[in-house]
C-alpha positions as CSV (number, residue, x, y, z in Angstrom):
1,X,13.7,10.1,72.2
2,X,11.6,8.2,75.0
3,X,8.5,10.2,73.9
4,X,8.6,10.0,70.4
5,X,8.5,5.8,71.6
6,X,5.4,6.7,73.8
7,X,3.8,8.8,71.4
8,X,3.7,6.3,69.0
9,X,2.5,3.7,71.3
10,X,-0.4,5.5,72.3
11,X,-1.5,6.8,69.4
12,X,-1.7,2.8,67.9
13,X,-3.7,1.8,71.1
14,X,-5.8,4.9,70.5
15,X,-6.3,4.2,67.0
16,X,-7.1,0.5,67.7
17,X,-10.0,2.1,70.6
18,X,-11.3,4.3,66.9
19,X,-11.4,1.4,64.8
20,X,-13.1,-1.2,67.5
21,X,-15.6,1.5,68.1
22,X,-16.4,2.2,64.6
23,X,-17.1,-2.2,64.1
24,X,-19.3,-1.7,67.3
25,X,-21.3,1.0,65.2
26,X,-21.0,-1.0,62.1
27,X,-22.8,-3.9,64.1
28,X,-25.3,-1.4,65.4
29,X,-26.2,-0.4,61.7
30,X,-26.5,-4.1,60.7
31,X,-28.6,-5.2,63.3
32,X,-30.7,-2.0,62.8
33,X,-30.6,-3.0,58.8
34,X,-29.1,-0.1,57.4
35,X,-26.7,-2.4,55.2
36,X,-25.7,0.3,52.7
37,X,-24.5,2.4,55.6
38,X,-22.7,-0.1,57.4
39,X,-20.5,-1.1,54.4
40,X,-18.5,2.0,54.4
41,X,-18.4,2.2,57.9
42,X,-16.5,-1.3,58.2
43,X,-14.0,-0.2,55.4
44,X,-13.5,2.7,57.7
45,X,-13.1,0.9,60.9
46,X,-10.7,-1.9,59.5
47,X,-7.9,1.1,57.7
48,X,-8.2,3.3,61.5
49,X,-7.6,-0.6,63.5
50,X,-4.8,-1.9,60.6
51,X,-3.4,1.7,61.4
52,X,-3.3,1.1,65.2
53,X,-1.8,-2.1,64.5
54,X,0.8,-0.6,62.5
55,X,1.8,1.9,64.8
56,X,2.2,-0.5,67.5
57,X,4.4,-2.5,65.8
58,X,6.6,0.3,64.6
59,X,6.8,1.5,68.6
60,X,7.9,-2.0,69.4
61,X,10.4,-2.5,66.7
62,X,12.0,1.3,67.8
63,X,12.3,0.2,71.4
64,X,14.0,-3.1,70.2
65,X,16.6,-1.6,67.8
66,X,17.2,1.0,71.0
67,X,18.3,-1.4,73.3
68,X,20.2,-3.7,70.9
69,X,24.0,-3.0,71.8
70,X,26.0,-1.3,68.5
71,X,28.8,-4.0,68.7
72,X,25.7,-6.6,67.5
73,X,25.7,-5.1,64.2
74,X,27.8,-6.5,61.7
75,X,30.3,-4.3,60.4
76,X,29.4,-3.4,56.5
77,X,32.0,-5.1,54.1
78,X,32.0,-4.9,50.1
79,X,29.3,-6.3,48.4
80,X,30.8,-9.4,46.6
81,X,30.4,-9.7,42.6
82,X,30.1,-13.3,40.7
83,X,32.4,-13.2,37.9
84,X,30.7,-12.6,34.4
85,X,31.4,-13.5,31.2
86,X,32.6,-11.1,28.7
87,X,30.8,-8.7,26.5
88,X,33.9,-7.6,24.7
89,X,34.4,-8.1,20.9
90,X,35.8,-11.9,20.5
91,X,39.3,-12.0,18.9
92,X,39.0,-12.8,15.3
93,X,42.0,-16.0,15.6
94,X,38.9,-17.5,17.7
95,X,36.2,-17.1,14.8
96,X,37.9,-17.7,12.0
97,X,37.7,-21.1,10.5
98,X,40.2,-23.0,8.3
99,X,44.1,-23.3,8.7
100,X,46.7,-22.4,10.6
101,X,49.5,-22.2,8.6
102,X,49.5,-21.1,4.1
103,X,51.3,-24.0,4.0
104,X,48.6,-25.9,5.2
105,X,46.2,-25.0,2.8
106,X,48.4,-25.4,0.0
107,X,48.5,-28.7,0.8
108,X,44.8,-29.4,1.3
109,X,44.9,-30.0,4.8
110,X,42.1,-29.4,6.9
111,X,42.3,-29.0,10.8
């Protein structure tokens, strides 16, 4: 597993060399004022460098989670759930208006 850490870390550093190179030639074609050129050539050179970059800091972050003891990891648990309101059909005592009672409303009274 050591090499697959070094691999990575020298292919960023040798894809950072690629994409400084290619700004060095992009600079060359502006100062020689071939402008259309050099625009394609800087988009070039900044995706190989940002790819350097990445692979440097994925070789980095391997090496740390490699030497990071397994008893620093917290142990999974359940996920927790926030209680939710129901979705069910509400009972029909709850909806309904008016009375309790027929004898209630045979007297006129109103709640």
């Amino acid at each position: 597993m050591r090499f697959a850490y070094w691999s990575r870390e020298l292919a960023g550093w040798a894809l950072i060399a690629a994409g400084l190179w290619q700004f060095w030639n992009t600079y060359m074609l502006l100062t020689n004022r071939r402008i259309f050129e050099a625009g394609p050539s800087a988009f070039i050179a900044f995706v190989v460098f940002r790819g350097g970059l990445h692979l440097l800091k994925v070789a980095v972050a391997a090496q740390a989670a490699r030497s990071m003891p397994d008893s620093a990891q917290p142990p999974t648990r359940k996920a927790s759930r926030m209680a939710t309101k129901s979705v069910a059909p509400t009972p029909a005592k709850a909806v309904l208006p008016g009375p309790k009672s027929r004898a209630a409303s045979a007297n006129g009274a109103a709640d």
